[in-house]
Legacy VTK file of the C-alpha trace (Angstrom):
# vtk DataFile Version 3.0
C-alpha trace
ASCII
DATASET POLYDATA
POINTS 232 float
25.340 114.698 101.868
26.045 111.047 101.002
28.934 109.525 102.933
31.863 108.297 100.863
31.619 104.581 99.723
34.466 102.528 99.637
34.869 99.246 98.003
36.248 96.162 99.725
37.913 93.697 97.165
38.078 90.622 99.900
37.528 87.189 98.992
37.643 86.175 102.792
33.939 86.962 104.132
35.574 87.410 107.796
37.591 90.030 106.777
35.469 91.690 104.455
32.923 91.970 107.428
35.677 93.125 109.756
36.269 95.846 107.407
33.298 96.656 106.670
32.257 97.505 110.534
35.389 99.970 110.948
34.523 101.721 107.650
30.744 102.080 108.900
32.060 103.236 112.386
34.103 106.051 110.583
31.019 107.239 108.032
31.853 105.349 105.025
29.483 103.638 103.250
30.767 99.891 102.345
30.635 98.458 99.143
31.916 94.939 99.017
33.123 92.294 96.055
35.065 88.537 96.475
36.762 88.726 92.925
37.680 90.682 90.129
34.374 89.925 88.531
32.237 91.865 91.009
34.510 94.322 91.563
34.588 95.686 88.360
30.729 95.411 87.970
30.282 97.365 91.205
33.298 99.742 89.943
30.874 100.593 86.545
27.258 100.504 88.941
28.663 102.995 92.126
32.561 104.801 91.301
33.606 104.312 94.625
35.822 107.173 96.325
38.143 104.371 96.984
38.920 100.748 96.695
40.230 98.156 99.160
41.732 95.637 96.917
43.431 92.096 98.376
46.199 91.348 96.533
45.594 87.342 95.965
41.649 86.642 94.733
40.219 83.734 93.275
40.353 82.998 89.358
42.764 84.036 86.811
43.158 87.578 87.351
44.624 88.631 90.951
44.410 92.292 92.805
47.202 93.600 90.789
45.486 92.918 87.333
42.445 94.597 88.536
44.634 97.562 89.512
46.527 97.841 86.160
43.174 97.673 84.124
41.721 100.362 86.272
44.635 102.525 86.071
44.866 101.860 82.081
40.950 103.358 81.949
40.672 106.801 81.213
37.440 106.853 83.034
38.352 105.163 86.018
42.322 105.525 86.374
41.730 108.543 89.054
40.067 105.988 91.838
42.499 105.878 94.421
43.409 102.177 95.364
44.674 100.282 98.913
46.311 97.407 97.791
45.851 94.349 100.943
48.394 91.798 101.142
50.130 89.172 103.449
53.335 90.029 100.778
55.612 92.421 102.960
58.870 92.168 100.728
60.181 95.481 99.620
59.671 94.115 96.266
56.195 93.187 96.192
55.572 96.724 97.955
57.208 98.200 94.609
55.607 96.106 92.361
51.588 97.050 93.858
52.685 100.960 93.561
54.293 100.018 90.245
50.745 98.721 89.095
49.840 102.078 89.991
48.124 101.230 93.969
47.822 104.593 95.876
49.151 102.910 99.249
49.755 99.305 100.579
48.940 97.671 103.858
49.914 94.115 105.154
48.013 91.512 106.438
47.528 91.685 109.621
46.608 95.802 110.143
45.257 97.581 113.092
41.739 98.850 112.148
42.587 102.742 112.964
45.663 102.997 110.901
43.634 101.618 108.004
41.122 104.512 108.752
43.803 106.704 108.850
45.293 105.433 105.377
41.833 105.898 103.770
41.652 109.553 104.673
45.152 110.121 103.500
44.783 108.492 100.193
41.553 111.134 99.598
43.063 113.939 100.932
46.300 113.757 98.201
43.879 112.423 95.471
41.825 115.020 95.998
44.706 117.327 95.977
45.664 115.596 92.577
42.231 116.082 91.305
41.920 119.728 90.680
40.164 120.131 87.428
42.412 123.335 85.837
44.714 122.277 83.076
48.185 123.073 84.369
51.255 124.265 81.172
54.685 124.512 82.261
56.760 124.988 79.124
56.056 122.674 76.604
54.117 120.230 78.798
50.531 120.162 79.724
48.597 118.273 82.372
44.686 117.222 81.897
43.706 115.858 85.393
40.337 115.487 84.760
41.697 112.701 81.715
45.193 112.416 83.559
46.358 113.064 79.942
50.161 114.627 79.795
50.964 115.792 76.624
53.832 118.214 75.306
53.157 120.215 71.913
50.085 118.650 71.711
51.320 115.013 71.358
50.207 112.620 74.336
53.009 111.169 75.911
52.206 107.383 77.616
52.687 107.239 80.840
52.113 104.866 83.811
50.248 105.550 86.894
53.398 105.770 88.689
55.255 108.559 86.834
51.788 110.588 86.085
51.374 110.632 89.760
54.480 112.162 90.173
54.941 114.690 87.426
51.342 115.987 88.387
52.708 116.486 91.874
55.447 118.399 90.480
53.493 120.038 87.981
51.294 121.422 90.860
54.418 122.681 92.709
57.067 123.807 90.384
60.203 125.896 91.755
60.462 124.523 94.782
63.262 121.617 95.947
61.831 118.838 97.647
63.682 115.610 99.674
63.264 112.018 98.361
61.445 110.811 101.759
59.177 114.571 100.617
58.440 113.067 97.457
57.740 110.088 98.977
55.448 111.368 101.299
53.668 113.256 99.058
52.863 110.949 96.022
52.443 107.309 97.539
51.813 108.356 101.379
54.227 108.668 104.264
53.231 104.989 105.805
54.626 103.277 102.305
57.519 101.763 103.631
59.797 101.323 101.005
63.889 102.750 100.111
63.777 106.626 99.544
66.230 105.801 96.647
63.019 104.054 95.223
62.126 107.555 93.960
65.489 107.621 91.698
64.296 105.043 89.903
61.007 106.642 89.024
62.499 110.198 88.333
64.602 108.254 85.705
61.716 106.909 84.033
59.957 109.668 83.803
63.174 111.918 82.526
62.994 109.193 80.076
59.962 109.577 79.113
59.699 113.238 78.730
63.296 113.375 76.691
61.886 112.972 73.283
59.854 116.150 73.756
62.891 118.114 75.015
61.085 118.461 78.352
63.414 116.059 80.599
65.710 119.294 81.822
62.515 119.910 83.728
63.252 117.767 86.649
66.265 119.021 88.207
68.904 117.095 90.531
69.504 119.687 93.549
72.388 118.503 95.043
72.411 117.295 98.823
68.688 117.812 98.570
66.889 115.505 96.141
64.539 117.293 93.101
62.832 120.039 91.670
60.591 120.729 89.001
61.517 124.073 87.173
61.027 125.828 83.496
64.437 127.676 84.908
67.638 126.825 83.264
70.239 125.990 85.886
LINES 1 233
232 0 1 2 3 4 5 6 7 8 9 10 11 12 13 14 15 16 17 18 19 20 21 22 23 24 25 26 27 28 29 30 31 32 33 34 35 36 37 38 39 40 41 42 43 44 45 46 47 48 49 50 51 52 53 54 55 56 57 58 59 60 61 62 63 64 65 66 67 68 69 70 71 72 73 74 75 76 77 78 79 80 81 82 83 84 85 86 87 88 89 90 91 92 93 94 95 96 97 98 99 100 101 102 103 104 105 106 107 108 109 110 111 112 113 114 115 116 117 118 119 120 121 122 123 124 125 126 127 128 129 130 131 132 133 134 135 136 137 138 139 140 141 142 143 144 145 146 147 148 149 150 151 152 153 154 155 156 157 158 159 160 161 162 163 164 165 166 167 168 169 170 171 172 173 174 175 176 177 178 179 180 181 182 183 184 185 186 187 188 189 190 191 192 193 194 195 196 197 198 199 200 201 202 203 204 205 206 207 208 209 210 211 212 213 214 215 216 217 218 219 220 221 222 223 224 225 226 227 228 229 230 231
């Protein structure tokens, strides 16, 4: 069986080499690109299991751009991503998952807990990959085209709030935590405010409102949410 090849969106060759050593030392296979260019040429040639992606790369589009137009492509969205970055601020941390990254590190990182990001990211995307079509009430989830749609009308959704309402989709009826929801959608090393998750639960109540479906997502009080076809 092939090993799992991961691609490393570096435009500094010393770190590109550094990481390319610790992925080989884990069993990864290492694919490797300086700019957006090459990445998205060795996206289309190999589908990676997972990208490294730098945040700051040479010429006009930068790590986050690359991320959006991945996560806008039907075909590609469901490639997990690492965004790298020197940027440590709470609100650059928001705006990389916002663009629909998987996880974030900073610049510098300790090569085992970048291992041990990797294998977290694949263990919840593959978790998040099933291929059954899951219906709670009006809504329907499509993971192999990530396509949420409620009486047959697609409803748009970013990266974000899919990854979210697929988690919830996947476990209905049960109440989970905000630092839980955390955890389980963007990884429990994302360091960012658990009320961070209030503001995505209101988009995505926003989102599903038009199609009647918002009631859905329940507040449980002292708790945080759950996702339930049960009127409370």
């Amino acid at each position: 069986m092939r090993n799992e090849q991961i691609l490393i969106v570096e435009d500094e060759p010393a770190i590109r080499e550094m990481v390319v050593m610790t992925l080989e030392m884990a069993g990864f296979e290492s694919l490797q690109a300086a700019d957006v260019a090459e990445a998205h040429q060795q996206v289309v040639d190999h589908r990676p299991a997972l990208i490294l992606l730098d945040w700051m790369l040479p010429g006009d589009k930068s790590g986050i751009d690359f991320c959006r137009m991945l996560k806008s492509d039907e075909m590609l969205a469901e490639i997990p991503v690492i965004m790298l970055t020197a940027k440590s601020e709470e609100d650059s941390k928001v705006h990389g998952l916002d663009a629909g990254a998987d996880d974030y590190m900073t610049k510098p990182f300790s090569t085992r807990e970048l291992i041990s990001r990797i294998k977290a990211v694949l263990r919840r995307s593959r978790a998040l990959s099933s291929d059954k079509p899951i219906e709670i009430g009006k809504l329907s989830l499509d993971p192999k085209s990530q396509r949420i749609t409620a009486d047959n009308q697609v409803i748009d959704i970013g990266p974000t709030e899919y990854r979210l309402l697929a988690f919830f989709m996947s476990h209905p009826e049960r109440a989970y935590t905000r630092t839980q929801l955390l955890d389980q959608v963007w990884g429990g090393n994302v360091y960012i405010e658990d009320r961070t998750i209030d503001v995505h639960i209101r988009r995505l109540r926003k989102l599903l409102q038009p199609y009647d479906c918002s009631a859905l997502i329940q507040t449980v009080r002292g708790t945080g949410y759950r996702f339930s076809s049960l009127v409370e």
